[in-house]
N, C-alpha and C positions, 0 to 999 in steps of 0.2 A: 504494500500500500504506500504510495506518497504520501505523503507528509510534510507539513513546514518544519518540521522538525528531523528528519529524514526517512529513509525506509523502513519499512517494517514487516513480517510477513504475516496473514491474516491469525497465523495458529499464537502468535507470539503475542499479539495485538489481543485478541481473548484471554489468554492467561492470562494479559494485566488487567483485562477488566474483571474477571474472575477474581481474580486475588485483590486488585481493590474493593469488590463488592463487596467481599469477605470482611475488608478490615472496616470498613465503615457502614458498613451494613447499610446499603442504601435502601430496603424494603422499607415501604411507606406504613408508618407510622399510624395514618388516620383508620389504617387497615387493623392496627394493633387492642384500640378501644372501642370498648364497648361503648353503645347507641347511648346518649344522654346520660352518660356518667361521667360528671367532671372530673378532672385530675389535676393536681397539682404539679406542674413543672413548668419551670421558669425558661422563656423563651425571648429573644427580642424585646424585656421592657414589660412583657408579661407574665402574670404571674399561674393562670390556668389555661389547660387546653379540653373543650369536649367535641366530641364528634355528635353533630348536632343530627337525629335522624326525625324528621316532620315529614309533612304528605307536602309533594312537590319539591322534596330535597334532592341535590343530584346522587346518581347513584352511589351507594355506596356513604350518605352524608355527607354533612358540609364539616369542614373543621374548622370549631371557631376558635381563636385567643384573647381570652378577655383577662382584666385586673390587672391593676397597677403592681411591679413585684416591688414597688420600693414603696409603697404605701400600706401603713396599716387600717384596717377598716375598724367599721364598730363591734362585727361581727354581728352573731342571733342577739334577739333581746334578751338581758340578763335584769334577775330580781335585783332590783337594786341601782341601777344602772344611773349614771351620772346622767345629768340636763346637757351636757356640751355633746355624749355621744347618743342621746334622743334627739339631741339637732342634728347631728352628722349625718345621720338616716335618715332620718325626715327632708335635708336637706339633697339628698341623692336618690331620693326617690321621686323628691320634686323636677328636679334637675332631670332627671333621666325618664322621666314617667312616659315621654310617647315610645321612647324606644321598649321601654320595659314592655308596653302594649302589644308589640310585634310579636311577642312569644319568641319559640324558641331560635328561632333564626336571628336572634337579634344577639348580640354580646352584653349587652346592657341587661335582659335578662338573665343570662346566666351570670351575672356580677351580681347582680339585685338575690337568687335564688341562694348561690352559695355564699358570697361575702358579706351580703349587708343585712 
């Protein structure tokens, strides 16, 4: 095969992507999760990822990345719970309410469902 980089021969060119597929596993991930079950892992700036499965999703789901990873939230409501993180939430539900409406296809729900 040509290459800008020089020749190679088709058996040789395989092996290396073989053996890199190996080391990076490049098998897709949104294939790995399960339908509407949030996970936690940190990606680009995000803090979750779920594969989002609704009627009219592409096949196989959508993968969304929601939540700030450098943000802490209020979390669920807790007895007792301070007046500054009852405005937190009230505040980010305000703020985010048309999205949160779109259901699951939206990332703003799946923040609103598991973080706030």
């Amino acid at each position: 095969m040509n290459s800008p980089f020089g020749q190679f021969d088709e058996d040789a060119l395989d092996a290396f992507n073989e053996a890199m597929a190996e080391r990076f596993d490049f098998a897709s991930k949104k294939d790995d999760l399960a339908c509407n079950k949030p996970k936690r892992e940190t990606h680009n700036g995000k803090s979750h990822v779920v594969r989002a499965c609704y009627p009219g999703a592409p096949e196989g789901g959508k993968l969304i990345r929601f939540g700030d990873a450098n943000m802490t939230t209020a979390g669920k409501p807790k007895e007792g719970e301070s007046k500054k993180n009852k405005a937190r939430r009230k505040s980010f539900k305000a703020r985010h309410g048309k999205n949160i409406a779109k259901g699951p296809k939206s990332a703003a729900y799946w923040a609103n469902k598991v973080k706030w």
